[in-house]
N, C-alpha and C positions, 0 to 999 in steps of 0.2 A: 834381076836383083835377088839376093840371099834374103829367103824368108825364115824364122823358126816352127819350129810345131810348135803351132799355137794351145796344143792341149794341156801344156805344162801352164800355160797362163788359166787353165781351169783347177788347178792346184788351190786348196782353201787356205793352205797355211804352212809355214814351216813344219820338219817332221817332228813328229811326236819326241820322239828321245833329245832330239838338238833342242827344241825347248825346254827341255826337264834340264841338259847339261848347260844351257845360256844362266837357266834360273841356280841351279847350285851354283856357278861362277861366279856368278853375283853375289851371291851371300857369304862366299867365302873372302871374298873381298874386304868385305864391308867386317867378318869374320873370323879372320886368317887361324884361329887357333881353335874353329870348332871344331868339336872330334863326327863329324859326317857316318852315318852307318847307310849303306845305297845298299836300297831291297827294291829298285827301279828297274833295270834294266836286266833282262835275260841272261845276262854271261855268264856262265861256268867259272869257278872260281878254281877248282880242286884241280892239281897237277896232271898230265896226262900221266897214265899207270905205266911204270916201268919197262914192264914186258912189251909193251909197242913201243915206245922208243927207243929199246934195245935193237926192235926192230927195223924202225929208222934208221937208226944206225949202219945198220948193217946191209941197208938199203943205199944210203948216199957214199958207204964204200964202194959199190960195186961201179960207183961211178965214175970210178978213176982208173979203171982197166980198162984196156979194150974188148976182151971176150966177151964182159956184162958190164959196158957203158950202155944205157939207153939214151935214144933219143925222144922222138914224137911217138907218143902211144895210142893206143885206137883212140877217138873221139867216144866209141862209145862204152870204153874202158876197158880196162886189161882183163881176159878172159878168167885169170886166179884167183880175182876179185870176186867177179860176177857168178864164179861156181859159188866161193863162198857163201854170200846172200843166200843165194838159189838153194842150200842147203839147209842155211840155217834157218830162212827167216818163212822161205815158200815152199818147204820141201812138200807139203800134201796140199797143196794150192794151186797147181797148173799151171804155173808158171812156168814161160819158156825162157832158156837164157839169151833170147834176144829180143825178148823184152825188159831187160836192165839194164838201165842208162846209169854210167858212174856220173857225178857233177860236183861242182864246186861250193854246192850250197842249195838249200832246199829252196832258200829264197830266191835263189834266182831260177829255179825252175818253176814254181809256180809262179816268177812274171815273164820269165820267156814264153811259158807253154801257148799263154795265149796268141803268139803270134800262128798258132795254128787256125784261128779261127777268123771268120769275117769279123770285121770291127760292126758290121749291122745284126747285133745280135743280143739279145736281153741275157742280163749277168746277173744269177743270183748270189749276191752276198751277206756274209752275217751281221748285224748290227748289236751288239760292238763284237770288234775284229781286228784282227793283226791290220794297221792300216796299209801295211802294203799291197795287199787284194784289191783295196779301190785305189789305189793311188797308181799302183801299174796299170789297172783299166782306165784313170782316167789320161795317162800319157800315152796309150797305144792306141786312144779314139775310144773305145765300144763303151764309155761313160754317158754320151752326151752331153749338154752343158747343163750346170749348173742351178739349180732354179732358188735361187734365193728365199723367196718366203715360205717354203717346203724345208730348206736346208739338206737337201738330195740333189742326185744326179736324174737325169728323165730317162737313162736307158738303163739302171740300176733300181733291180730287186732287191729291195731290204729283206733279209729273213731274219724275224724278230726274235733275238734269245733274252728273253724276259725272266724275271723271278718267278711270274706267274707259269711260263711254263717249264718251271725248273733248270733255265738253259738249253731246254733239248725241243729246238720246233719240229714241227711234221711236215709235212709238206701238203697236209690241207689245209694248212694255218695263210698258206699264199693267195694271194688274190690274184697274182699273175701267173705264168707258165715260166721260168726260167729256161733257156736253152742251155747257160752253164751255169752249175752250181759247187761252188765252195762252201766243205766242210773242213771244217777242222777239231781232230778229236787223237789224245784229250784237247781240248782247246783253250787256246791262245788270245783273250787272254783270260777268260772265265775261270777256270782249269777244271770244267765240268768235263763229262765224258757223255760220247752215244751210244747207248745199248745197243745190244746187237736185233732186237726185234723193232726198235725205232729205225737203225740206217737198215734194215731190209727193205720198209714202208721209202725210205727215200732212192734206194736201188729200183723198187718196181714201177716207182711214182717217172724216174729218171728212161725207165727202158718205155713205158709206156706214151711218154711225149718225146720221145726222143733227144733227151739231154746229155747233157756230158756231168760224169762228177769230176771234179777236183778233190783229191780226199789227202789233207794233210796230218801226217801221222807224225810229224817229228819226234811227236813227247811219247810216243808208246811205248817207250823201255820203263815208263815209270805206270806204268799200268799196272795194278797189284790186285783187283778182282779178277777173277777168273769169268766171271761172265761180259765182263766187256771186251770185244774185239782188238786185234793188233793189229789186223788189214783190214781195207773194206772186202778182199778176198773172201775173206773167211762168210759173207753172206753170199748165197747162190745167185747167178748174174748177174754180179758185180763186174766180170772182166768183158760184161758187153759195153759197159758203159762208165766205168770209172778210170783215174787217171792216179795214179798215187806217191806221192813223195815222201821218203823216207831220209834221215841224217844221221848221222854221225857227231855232228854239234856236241849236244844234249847230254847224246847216249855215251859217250865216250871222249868228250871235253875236248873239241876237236873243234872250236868255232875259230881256232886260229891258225887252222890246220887247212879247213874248209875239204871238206867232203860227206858228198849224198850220193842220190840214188834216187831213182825216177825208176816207177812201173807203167811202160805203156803196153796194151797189152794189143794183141795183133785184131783181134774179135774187134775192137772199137772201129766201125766203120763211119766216114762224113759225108753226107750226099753232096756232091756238087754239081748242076746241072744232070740229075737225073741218074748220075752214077755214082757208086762210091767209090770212096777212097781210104787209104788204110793211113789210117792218124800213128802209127806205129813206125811206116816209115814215112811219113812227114816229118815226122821228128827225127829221126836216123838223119835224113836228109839237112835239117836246120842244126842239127850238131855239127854234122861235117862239115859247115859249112860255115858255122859261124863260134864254135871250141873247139880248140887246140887237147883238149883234157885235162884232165886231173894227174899231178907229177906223180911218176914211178914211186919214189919214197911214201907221197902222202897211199899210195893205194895201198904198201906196204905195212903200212903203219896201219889202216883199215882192216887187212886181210889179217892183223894180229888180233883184233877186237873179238875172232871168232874161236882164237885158241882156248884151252881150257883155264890159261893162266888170264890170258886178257877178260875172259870173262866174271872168274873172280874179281880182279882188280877194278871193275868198271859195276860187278853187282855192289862193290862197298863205297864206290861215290857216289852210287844212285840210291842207296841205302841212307848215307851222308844227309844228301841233300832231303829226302822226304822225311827224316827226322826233323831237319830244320823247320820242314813245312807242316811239320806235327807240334811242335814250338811255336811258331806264329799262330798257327789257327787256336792254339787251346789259351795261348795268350788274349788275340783278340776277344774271342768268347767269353773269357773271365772276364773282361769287363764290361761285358756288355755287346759287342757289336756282333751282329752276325755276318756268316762267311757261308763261301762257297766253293769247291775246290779243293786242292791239300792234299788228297787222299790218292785219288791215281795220274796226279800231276805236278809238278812244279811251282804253281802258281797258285795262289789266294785270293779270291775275291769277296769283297768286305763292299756289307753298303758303310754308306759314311754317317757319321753320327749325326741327329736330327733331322736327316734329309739334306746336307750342307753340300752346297756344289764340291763339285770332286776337285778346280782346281782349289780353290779356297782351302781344301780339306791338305791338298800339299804345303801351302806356305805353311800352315798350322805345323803341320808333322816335321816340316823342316826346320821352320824358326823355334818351336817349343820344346821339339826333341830330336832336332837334328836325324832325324831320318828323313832318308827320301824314297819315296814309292813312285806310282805312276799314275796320274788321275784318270778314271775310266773313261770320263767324256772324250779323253786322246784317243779311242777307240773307235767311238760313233756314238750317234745322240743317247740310244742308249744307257750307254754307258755312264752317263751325271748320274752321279748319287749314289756310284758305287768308285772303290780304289783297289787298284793290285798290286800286291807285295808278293815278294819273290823268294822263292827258298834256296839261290843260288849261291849265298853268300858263303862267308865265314862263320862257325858256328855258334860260338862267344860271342860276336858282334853281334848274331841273331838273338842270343838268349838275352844280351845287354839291349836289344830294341826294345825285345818285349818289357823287362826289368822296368826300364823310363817311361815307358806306358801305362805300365801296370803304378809304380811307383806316385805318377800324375795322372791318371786317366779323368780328375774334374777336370784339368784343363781343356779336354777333348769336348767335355759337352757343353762346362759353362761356360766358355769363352766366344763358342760360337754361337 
């Protein structure tokens, strides 16, 4: 008889954003003529830049000849790509080019990656955190079940990013040893960042028990101090034991393009019964095996992001957007609330006025001024009592968010 995995029945809840778009539906309903400003959800708003689409272009022509039709391309992507990166992004980093994986999305490399591991294995994760980190452990198994009056998983390390420690734990803040550990930095959804002499402490901490990092770097284009890191690379043995995923999304308004980029590096070795194994081509191997690749055009359109035009064109959306993020944070701040984040990421995080649960804090922001954010608690327990708004938007709609806050901001505290 057909069984299901039953680990999806370990699932707490609908996903985070399908909640946030069930509840705007609703209101618009009941609605229909409020003017909505969504600072919720992650999406790039800004056109992709010219110059790669030109490139496109001139990519899906060649597909109508026979000379340069392509068909199936490597699995682990077309080699014009992979110089690229390797130039631009790793060029004094050691990096070898077969160790870069092109992909279709960061988020699906960090929930396929872990099919490289035993599912008996303790998972360090951040609390709060992109939910996809626990939600693809809790459907590949390595979660365990549930434990209700805890509100955790039992084979899940929380790593606690708290106010108190500025967003940035150590890793002798753990009470347990993680075998794998996800960062993400700047991070998602805090938009704190890791110094670089904090993730060195979790590089040694990682070589010395023998861990693996996960180290998510999507948002590093929007990094603007110079002393924070743009790979876990750039800390010395890092490529004994980190794993790192890099996109396209973000950096170059490509979430509907879909294309990333995975660093596995050859140095990462797995013990298995006494020998190792190279987690470099374990992966080679799960690509070929289960991706077909990323299209000819979309890699095209990526290998334009590193010309000198593409690069202009893509510093002035990312420009765009951390003005917007400069707009929200000094908005929220004049009235009161404080923030975290803004500065070398995308994202804002705001506690909530009086301590007010985070969702509460949305119907508020939704019903009294038709903005929509995302309540932190959709993150992890942490997360209550804090909300993130997003610098993705439109830039008017963003000045007009603040405007209605600023304009009404007793409603935000007497009300609740």
């Amino acid at each position: 008889m057909i069984k299901i995995n039953k680990n999806f029945l370990e699932l707490q809840d609908n996903y985070l954003f399908s909640n946030i778009n069930k509840k705007v539906e609703s209101y618009l309903e009941k609605n229909p003529n409020a003017n909505i400003i969504k600072l919720g959800i992650g999406d790039v708003t800004r056109p992709i830049p010219s110059s790669i689409v030109e490139k496109m272009k001139k990519a899906a022509e060649e597909m109508q000849y026979e000379d340069s039709f392509r068909g199936y391309g490597p699995e682990q992507g077309y080699e014009f790509l992979r110089k690229k990166i390797l130039e631009s992004e790793y060029k004094d980093l050691d990096i070898d080019l077969d160790e870069i994986f092109i992909s279709d999305g960061a988020k699906c490399d960090t929930v396929n990656i872990i099919e490289l591991f035993d599912k008996d294995i303790k998972v360090g994760i951040p609390n709060p955190v992109y939910p996809v980190y626990l939600d693809s452990n809790i459907i590949y198994g390595t979660s365990g079940k549930y434990i209700v009056e805890k509100n955790e998983y039992e084979n899940i390390i929380y790593i606690n990013f708290t106010e108190e420690n500025n967003f940035e734990p150590l890793p002798e803040e753990l009470e347990q040893i993680p075998d794998l550990i996800y960062i993400c930095s700047p991070n998602n959804p805090t938009g704190t960042v890791m110094k670089k002499d904090n993730l060195e402490k979790w590089v040694k901490f990682a070589k010395k028990n023998n861990s693996i990092i996960l180290f998510d770097a999507a948002y590093e284009a929007f990094i603007k101090d110079e002393d924070i890191p743009h790979s876990i690379y750039e800390v010395s043995g890092a490529k004994e034991v980190a794993i790192e995923f890099k996109s396209f999304s973000k950096t170059a308004g490509f979430t509907g393009l879909r294309c990333a980029y995975t660093i596995v590096p050859k140095n990462i070795r797995i013990m298995n019964d006494g020998k190792e194994v190279s987690s470099n081509k374990l992966w080679n191997r799960r690509q070929s095996t289960k991706f077909n690749g990323v299209s000819y055009i979309t890699q095209r359109a990526a290998e334009s992001v590193y010309t000198e035009e593409g690069k202009k064109e893509i510093k002035d959306n990312i420009t765009y957007y951390m003005e917007n993020a400069k707009i929200i944070k000094n908005g929220l701040e004049e009235i009161g609330i404080k923030t975290f984040g803004g500065v070398n990421s995308p994202y804002i995080w705001m506690k909530t006025p009086n301590g007010i649960e985070s969702w509460r804090f949305f119907d508020v922001l939704l019903e009294e001024y038709n903005i929509v954010g995302t309540p932190g608690v959709g993150f992890g327990t942490n997360g209550e009592g804090f909300f993130r708004l997003t610098a993705f938007g439109n830039k008017f709609k963003t000045i007009e968010a603040m405007e209605r806050l600023i304009s009404k901001k007793e409603i935000i505290f007497d009300l609740i």
